[in-house]
C-alpha positions in Angstrom: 13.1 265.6 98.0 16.1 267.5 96.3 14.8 270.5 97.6 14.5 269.4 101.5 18.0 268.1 101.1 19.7 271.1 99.3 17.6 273.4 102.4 18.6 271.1 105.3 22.4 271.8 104.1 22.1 275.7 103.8 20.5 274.9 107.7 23.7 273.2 109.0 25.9 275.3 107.3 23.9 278.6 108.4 22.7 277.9 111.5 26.4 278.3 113.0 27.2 281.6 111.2 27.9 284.4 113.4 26.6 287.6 112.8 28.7 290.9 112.8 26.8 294.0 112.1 30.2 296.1 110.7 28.1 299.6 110.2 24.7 299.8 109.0 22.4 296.9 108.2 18.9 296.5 108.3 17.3 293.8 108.9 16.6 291.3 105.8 13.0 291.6 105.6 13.5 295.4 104.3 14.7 295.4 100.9 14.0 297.3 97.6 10.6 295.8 95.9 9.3 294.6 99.5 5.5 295.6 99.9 5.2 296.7 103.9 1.8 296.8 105.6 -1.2 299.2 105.1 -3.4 300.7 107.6 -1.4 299.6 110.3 1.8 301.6 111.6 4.9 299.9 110.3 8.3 299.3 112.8 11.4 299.1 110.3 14.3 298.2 112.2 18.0 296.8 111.8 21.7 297.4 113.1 24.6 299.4 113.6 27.0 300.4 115.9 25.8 301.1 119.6 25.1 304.6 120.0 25.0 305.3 116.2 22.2 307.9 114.6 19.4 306.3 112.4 17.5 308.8 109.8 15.4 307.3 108.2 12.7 310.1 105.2 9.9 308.9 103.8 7.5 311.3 101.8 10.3 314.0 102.4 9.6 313.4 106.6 12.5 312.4 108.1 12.1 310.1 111.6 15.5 309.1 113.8 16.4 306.3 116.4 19.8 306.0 118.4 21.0 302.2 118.3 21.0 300.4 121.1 23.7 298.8 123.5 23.4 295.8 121.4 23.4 297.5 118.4 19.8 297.2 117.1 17.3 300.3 116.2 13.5 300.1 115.4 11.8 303.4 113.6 8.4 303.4 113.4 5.9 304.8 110.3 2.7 306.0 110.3 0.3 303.9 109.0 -0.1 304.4 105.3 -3.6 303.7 102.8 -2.5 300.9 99.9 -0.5 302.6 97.2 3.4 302.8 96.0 5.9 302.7 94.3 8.2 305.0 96.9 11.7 305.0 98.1 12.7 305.1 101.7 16.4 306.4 102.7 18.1 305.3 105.7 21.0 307.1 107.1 23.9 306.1 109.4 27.1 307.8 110.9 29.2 306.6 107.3 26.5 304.8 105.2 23.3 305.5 103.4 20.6 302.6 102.2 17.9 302.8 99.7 15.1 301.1 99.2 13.4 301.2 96.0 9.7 300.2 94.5 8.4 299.8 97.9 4.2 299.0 98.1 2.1 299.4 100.6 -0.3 296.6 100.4 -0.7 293.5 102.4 1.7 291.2 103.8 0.8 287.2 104.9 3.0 285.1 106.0 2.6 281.5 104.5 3.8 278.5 106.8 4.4 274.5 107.3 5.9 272.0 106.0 6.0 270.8 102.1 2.3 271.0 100.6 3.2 274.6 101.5 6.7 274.9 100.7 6.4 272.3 97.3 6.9 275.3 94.6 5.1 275.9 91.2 8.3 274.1 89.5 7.2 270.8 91.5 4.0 270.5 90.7 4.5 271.3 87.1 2.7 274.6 86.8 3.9 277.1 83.5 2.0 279.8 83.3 0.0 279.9 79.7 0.6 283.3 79.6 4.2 284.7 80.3 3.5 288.3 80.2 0.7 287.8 82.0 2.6 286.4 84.9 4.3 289.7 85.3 2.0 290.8 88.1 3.8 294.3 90.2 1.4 294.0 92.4 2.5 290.2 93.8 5.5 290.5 95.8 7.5 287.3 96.8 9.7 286.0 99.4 11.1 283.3 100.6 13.2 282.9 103.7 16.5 280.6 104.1 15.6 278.6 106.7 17.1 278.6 109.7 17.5 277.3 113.3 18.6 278.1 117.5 17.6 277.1 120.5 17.5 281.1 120.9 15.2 283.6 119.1 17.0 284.7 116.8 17.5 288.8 115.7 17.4 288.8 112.2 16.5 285.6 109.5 19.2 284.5 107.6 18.4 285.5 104.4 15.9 285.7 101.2 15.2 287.9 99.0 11.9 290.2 97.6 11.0 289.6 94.0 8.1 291.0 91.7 6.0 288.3 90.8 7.3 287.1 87.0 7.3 284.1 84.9 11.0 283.7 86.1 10.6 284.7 89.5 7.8 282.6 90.4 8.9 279.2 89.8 10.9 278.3 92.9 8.3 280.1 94.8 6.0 278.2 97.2 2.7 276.9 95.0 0.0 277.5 97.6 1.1 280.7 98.3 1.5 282.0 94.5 -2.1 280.8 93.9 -3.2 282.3 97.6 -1.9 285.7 96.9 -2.4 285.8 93.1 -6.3 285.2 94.2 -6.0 287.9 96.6 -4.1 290.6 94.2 -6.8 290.2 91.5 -9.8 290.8 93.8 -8.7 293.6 96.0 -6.5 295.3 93.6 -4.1 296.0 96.6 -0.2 295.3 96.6 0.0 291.7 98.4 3.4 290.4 99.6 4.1 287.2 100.8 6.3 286.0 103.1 7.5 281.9 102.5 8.7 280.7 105.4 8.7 277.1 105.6 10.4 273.7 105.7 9.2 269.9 104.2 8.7 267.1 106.6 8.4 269.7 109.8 6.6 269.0 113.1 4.5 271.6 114.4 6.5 271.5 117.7 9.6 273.1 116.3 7.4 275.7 114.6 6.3 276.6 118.1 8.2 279.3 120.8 9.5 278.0 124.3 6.4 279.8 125.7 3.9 277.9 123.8 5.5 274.6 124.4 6.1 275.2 128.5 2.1 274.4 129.3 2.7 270.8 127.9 4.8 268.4 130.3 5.9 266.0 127.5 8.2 268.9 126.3 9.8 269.7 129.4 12.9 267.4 130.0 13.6 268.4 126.2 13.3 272.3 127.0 14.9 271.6 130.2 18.0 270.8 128.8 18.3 272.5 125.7 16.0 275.8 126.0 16.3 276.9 129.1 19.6 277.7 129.5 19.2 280.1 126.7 22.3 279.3 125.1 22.8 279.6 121.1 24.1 277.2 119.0 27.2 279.5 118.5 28.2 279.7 122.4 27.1 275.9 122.8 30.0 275.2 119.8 32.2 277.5 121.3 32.5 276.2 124.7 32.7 272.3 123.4 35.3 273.0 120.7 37.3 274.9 123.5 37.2 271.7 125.8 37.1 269.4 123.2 40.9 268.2 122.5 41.0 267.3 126.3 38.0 265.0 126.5 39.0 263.2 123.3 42.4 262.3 124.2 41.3 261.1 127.6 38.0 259.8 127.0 36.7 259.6 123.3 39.7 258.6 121.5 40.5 255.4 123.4 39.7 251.7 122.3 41.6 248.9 120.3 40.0 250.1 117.0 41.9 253.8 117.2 45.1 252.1 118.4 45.0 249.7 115.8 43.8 252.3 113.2 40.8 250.4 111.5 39.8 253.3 109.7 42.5 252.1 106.9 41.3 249.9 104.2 43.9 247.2 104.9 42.5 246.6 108.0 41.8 243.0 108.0 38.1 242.3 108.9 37.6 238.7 108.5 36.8 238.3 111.5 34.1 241.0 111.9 30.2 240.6 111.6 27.5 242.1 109.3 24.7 244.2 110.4 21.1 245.7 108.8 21.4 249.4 108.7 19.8 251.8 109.3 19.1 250.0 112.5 19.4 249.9 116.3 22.4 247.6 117.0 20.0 246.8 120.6 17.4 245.2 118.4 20.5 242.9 116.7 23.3 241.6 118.1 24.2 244.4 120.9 21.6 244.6 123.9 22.8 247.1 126.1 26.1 248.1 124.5 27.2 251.4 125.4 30.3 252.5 123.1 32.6 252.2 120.1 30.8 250.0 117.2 33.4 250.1 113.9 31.1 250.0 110.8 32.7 249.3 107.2 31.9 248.4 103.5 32.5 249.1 99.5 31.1 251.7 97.5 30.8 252.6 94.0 30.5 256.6 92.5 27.6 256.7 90.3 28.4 256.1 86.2 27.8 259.7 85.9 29.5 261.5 88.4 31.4 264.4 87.6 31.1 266.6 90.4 33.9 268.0 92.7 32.2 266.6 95.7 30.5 263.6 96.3 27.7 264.4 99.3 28.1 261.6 101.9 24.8 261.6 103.4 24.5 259.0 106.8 21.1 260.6 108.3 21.0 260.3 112.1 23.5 258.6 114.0 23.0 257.9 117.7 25.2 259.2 119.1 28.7 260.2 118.0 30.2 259.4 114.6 33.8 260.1 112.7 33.7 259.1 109.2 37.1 257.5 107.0 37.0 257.0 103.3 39.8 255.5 101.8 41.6 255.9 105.1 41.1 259.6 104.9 38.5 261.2 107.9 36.1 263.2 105.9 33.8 264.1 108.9 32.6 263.6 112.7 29.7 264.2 114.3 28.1 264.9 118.1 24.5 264.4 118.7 22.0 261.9 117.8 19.6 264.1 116.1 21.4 265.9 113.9 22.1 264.8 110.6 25.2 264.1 108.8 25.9 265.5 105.6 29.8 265.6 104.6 30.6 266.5 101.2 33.9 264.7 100.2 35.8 266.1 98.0 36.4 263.9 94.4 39.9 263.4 93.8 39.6 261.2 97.1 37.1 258.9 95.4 37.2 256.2 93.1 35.3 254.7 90.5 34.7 251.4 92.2 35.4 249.8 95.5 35.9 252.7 97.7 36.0 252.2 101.5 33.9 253.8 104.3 34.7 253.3 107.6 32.3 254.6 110.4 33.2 254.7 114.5 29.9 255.1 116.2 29.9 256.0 119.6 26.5 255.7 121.9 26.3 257.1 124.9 23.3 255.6 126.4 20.4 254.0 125.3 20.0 252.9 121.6 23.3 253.6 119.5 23.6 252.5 116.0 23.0 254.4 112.3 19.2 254.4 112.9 17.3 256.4 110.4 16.7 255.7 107.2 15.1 258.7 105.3 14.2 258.7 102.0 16.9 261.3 100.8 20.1 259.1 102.4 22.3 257.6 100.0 22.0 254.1 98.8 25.7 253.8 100.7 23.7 253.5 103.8 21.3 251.0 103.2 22.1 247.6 103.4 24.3 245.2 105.2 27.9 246.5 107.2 30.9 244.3 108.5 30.9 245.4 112.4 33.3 245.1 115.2 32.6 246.5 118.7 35.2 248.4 120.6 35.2 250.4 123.5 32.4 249.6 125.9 32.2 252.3 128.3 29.3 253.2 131.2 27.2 255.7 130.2 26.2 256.7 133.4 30.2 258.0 134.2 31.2 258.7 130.7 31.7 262.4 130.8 29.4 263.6 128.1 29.5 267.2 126.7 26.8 269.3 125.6 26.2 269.7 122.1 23.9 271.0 119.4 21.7 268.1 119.2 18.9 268.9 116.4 16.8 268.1 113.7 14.9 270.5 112.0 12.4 268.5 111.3 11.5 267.6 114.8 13.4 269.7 117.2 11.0 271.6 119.7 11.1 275.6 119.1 14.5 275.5 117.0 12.4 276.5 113.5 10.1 279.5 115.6 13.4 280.9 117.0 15.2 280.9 113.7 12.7 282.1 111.2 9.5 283.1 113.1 11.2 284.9 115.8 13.1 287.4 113.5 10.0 288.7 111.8 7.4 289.2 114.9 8.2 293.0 114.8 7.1 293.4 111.2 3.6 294.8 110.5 1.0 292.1 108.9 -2.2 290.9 107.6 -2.7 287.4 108.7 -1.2 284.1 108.3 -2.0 281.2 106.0 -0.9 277.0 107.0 -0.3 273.9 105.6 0.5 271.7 107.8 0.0 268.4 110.0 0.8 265.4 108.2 4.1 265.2 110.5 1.8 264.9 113.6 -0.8 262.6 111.8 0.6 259.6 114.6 0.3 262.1 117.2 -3.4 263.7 116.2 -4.9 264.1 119.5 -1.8 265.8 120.6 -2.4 268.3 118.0 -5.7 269.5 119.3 -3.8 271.0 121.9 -0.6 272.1 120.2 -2.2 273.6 117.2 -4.0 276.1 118.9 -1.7 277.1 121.4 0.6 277.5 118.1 -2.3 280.0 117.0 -2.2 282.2 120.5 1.3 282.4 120.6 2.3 283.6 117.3 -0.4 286.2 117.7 0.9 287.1 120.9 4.0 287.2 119.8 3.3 289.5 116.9 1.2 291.9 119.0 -1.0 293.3 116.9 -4.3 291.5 118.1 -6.6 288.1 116.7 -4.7 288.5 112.9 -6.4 286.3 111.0 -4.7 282.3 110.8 -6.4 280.3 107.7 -5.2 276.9 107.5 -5.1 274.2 104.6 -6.8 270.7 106.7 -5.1 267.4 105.5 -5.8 266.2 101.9 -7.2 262.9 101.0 -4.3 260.3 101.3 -3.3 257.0 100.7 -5.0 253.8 99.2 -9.0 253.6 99.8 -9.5 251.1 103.1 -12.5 248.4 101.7 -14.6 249.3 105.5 -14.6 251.7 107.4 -12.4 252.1 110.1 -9.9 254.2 112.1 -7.6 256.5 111.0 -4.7 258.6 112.2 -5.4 261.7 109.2 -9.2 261.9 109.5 -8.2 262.4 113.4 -5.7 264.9 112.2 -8.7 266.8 110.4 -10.9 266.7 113.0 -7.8 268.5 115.4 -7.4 270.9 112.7 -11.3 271.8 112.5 -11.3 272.3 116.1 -8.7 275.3 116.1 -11.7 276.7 114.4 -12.9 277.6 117.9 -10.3 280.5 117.8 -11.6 283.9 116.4 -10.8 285.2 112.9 -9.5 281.1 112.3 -10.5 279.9 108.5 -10.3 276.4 106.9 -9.5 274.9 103.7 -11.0 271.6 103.0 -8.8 269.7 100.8 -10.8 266.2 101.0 -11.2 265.9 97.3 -8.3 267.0 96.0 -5.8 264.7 97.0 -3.8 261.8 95.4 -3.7 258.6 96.7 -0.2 257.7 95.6 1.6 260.9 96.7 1.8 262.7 99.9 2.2 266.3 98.2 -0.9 266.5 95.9 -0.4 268.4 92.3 -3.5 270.6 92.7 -2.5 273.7 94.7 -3.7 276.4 92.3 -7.6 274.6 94.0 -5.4 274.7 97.7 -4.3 278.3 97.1 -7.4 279.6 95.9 -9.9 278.2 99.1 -7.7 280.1 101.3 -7.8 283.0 99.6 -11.7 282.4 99.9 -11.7 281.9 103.7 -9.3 285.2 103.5 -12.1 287.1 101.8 -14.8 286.4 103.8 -12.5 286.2 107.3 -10.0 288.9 106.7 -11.6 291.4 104.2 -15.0 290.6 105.3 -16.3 289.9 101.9 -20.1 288.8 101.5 -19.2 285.4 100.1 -19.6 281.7 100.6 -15.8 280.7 101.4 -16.5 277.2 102.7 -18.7 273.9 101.6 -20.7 272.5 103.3 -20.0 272.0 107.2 -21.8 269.6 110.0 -24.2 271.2 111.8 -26.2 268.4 113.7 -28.2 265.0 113.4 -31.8 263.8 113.9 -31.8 260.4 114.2 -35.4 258.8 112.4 -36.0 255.9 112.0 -33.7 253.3 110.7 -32.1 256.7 108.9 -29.8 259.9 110.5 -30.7 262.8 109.3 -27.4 265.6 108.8 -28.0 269.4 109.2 -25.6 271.7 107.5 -24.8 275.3 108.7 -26.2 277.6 107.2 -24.6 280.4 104.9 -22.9 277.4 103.2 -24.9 277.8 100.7 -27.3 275.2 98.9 -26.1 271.1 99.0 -25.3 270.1 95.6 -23.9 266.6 93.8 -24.2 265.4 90.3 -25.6 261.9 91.5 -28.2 260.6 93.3 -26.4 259.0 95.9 -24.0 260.7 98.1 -20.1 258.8 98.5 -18.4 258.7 102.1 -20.9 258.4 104.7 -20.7 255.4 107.5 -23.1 254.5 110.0 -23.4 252.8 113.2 -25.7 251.4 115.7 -25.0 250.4 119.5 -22.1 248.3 118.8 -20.3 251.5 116.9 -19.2 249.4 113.7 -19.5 251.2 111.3 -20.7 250.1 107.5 -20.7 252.5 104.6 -23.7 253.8 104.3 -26.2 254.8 101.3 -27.2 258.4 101.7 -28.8 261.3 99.2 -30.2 265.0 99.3 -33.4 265.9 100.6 -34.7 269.8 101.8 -30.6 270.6 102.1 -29.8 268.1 104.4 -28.7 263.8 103.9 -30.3 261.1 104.9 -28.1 258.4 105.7 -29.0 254.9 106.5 -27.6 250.6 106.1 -29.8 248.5 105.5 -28.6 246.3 108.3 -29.2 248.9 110.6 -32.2 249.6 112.2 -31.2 251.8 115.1 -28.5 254.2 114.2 -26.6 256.2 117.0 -23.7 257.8 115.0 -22.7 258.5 112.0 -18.9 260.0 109.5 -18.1 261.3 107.1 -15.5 260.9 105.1 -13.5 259.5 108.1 -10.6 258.1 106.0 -7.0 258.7 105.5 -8.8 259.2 101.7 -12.2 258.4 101.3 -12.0 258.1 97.7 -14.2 260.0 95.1 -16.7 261.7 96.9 -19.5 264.0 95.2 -21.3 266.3 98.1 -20.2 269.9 97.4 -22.2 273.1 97.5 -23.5 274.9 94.9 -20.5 277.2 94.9 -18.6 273.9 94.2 -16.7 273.5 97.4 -16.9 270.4 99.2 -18.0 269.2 102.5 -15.8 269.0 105.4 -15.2 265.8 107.0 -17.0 265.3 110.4 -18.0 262.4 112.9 -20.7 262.2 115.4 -19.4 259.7 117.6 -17.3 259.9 120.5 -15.4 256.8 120.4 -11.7 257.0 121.7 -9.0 258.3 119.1 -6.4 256.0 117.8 -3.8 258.3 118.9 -5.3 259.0 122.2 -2.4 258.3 124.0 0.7 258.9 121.7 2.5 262.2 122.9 6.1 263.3 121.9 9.3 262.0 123.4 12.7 263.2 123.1 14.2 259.9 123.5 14.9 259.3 120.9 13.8 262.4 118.4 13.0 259.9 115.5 12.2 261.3 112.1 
């Protein structure tokens, strides 16, 4: 979790950056050691001052654009067969760029959240051999994440590396092991593009345009998307009417006329609370206002750093922090999440006071989420006074940049995905869902329109989008029963519906005990499979064994496979993870085995079977029905019954992570 939490900070620090294009730039996808797409005519664009001449040689051609009123040119290359190393030489009016060691080759772009961010250092991974590791042909890159409410023009940064012992440790596992897999059967340059973020949604990975079909999006987009306003000019305008509406609105109440930020404040008479909480579900129904939160805290034995980070998650809505009587931070929003790094020699080593004003505007108020990577500070019981009750329907309220990038609908498309839908590529590879696990049948719909978009968005036809499904999860359930992930898999396996789609079944290889499974080198290397056979059109068996239909006869079901799946195959008689029902759909685990490549399944209990699963289980446990190419078999049900998450959609209100 030290990664999320040293990436959300670069976010909120970032995301507010201008950018000033003072002569010429290009964009930062283009840099020396990048590989850029074969067969396919490649746009390499940037900026520079309105009006200004581009030259741009290449295999001693040279190809021009004029810049544009906003400042941005695009030139575009003929397509080019695999091959490389070259230079490329782009000219302005006063400037000159090189880029050096350039490959043609091919170019994925790897997204989700952390089973595809979690790098090789996580997980453990040292290559045997060093030297060996040195691979020219495996490019890497990995973006700094970002975030609008606007597409963004250009991501904010990252850099291309040749794939190294060195180089290859902070870079995204499932990736390394996808393209590594790739390089060493095609022979082809292969560059990868990491552009991700732990604990993400797959809403804010999705454009305005894909989410505007769906209605549970539209009071969110409403407000915040539509008016097409960036985080910068949203900042701007509040910090320019901001003094006003504190001093005649926000800065009122007994607590800032008595100053009980200071530690002598005498609070004998104040209450304790649970945090994080909702101060509705304690001792506050229906107070709209000023809350005063206080208590003690300690520096860790070991600290020696010149900052302490004060992190206080998600505070609903306004917050302004005090240690020791000093403010150290403020806040405006009830999504986004405070981080305020407090400078040492304003600490002590024991007994340090922090004082928090939390202001709600409507609805819930209170410090209400209590994510893993918080500190300890926040936890626990606080001494609370309330203040200023106000009425939240004629409190003037400003708008703010209100996000989390974790949740936040479109904010992650416009700031990473956005800036690189000009670039020429192969496909895209996708680990995600466990985010909208609660939300599965939600995702049926959302995952594919996610697909369509980011193809249309790219414009360069039905790429091919191969996707990781859900690992086995969580402690083994003693019967059968429902289960938000298996519903998640079965929403992933139907974006298979969408041409040039590919799957990776993960349903052996995960841990029970931990949501980001060790075993990606297994995770990289079935995409690269399903990229074979989907994108390369290799004559190969990429996936195990998939559902193809039931007989039912007898007292037994009888399960058809697909064909070109190759032959069913398990070291022991019986087959693991298959349930069966009869009229009254409970389901019992069932005994089942191999016969003429398909598996009988029965119960002894049962005598007429109607349906029948498979490995319908947020983790199934051990299972042993692979194929003879030793991949396993998807997970599948028959049955029809209603979803557990049938009816759970998104809502803004609030934005919880």
């Amino acid at each position: 979790m030290a990664a999320f939490r040293k990436v959300f900070l670069l976010i909120l620090m970032g995301s507010m950056a201008a950018t000033a294009h003072a002569g010429l730039k290009l964009a930062q996808l283009f840099q020396s050691n990048m590989v850029l797409q074969r067969d396919k005519p490649v746009p390499i664009w940037g900026f520079a001052a309105a009006g200004e001449k581009i030259t741009l040689r290449f295999k001693a051609l040279n190809y021009t654009a004029i810049t544009g009123k906003d400042g941005s040119w695009n030139i575009k290359l003929p397509a080019q067969t695999a091959g490389g190393p070259y230079e490329i030489l782009i000219r302005g009016k006063s400037k000159s760029l090189t880029l050096k060691n350039v490959l043609f080759g091919d170019v994925w772009i790897c997204g989700g959240q952390s089973n595809m961010q979690y790098t090789l250092n996580q997980i453990g991974y040292t290559p045997k051999d060093t030297v060996a590791a040195n691979n020219p042909n495996l490019r890497l890159f990995t973006a700094s994440i970002d975030m609008d409410y606007v597409p963004k023009k250009d991501l904010a940064g990252g850099n291309w590396t040749s794939a190294s012992a060195a180089s290859i440790r902070n870079f995204s596992a499932t990736a390394y092991f996808f393209g590594l897999a790739l390089a060493d059967s095609l022979h082809v340059p292969i560059g990868l593009l990491s552009i991700n973020l732990g604990a993400t949604s797959i809403e804010t990975w999705m454009s305005a345009a894909a989410l505007s079909p769906f209605p549970q999006f539209k009071p969110y987009a409403d407000a915040y998307l539509a008016p097409a306003k960036s985080f910068k000019e949203i900042t701007t305008a509040f910090e320019k009417m901001k003094p006003e509406w504190e001093q005649n609105y926000y800065w009122k109440g007994k607590g800032m006329e008595e100053k009980w930020y200071l530690p002598e404040t005498d609070i004998s008479t104040w209450k304790t609370i649970e945090v994080p909480s909702w101060w509705e579900d304690q001792e506050l129904p229906g107070f709209d206002g000023a809350v005063w939160f206080r208590k003690s805290f300690d520096l860790p034995k070991d600290f020696k750093a010149e900052h302490f980070l004060l992190q206080l998650n998600q505070i609903d809505d306004y917050d302004m922090v005090w240690i020791n009587g000093v403010k150290v931070g403020e806040g405006f929003g009830n999504q986004n999440w405070r981080n305020y790094q407090v400078p040492a020699h304003m600490l002590k080593p024991t007994d340090n006071v922090i004082v928090i004003r939390v202001f709600d505007i409507g609805g819930k108020g209170g410090m209400y989420s209590g994510a893993i990577w918080g500190n300890p500070i926040l936890l626990g019981k606080w001494s609370y006074q309330q203040d200023l009750k106000i009425d939240a329907a004629t409190f003037p309220k400003p708008h703010v940049v209100n996000v989390s990038p974790f949740s936040t609908p479109a904010v992650l498309y416009n700031g990473n995905i956005a800036p690189v839908t000009q670039m020429a590529i192969k496909g895209f590879i996708w680990y995600q869902g466990e985010s909208n696990a609660g939300r599965a049948v939600e995702y049926r719909q959302l995952f594919p329109a996610m697909i369509r978009d980011w193809r249309k968005q790219f414009k360069q036809g039905d790429v091919p989008f191969l996707f990781a499904q859900l690992a086995n999860y969580m402690a083994e359930k003693p019967e059968p029963g429902e289960s938000d992930w298996a519903e998640l898999r079965e929403a992933q396996a139907k974006a298979l519906a969408l041409p040039n789609t590919g799957m990776a079944v993960l349903i052996d290889i995960g841990e029970a005990g931990d949501i980001h499974p060790k075993n990606k080198m297994d995770v990289g290397r079935r995409l690269a499979l399903e990229a074979l056979y989907t994108a390369y059109h290799k004559n190969i068996i990429s996936k195990g064994p998939t559902y193809a239909g039931m007989e039912i006869k007898g007292d037994s079901i009888v399960v058809h496979y697909a064909k070109g799946t190759d032959q069913l195959y398990s070291k022991h008689e019986y087959i693991e993870g298959f349930a069966i029902a009869d009229s009254s759909n409970k389901f019992h685990w069932a005994k089942a085995f191999i016969r003429n490549n398909s598996v009988i399944v029965y119960w002894d209990g049962i005598k007429k079977p109607v349906s029948v699963r498979y490995a319908w289980s947020d983790n199934p446990g051990e299972l042993n029905l692979y194929n003879s190419s030793g991949l396993p078999a998807a997970p599948f049900r028959t049955d029809q019954l209603p979803a557990k998450t049938a009816h759970k959609l998104f809502s803004e209100d609030p934005w919880v992570f």
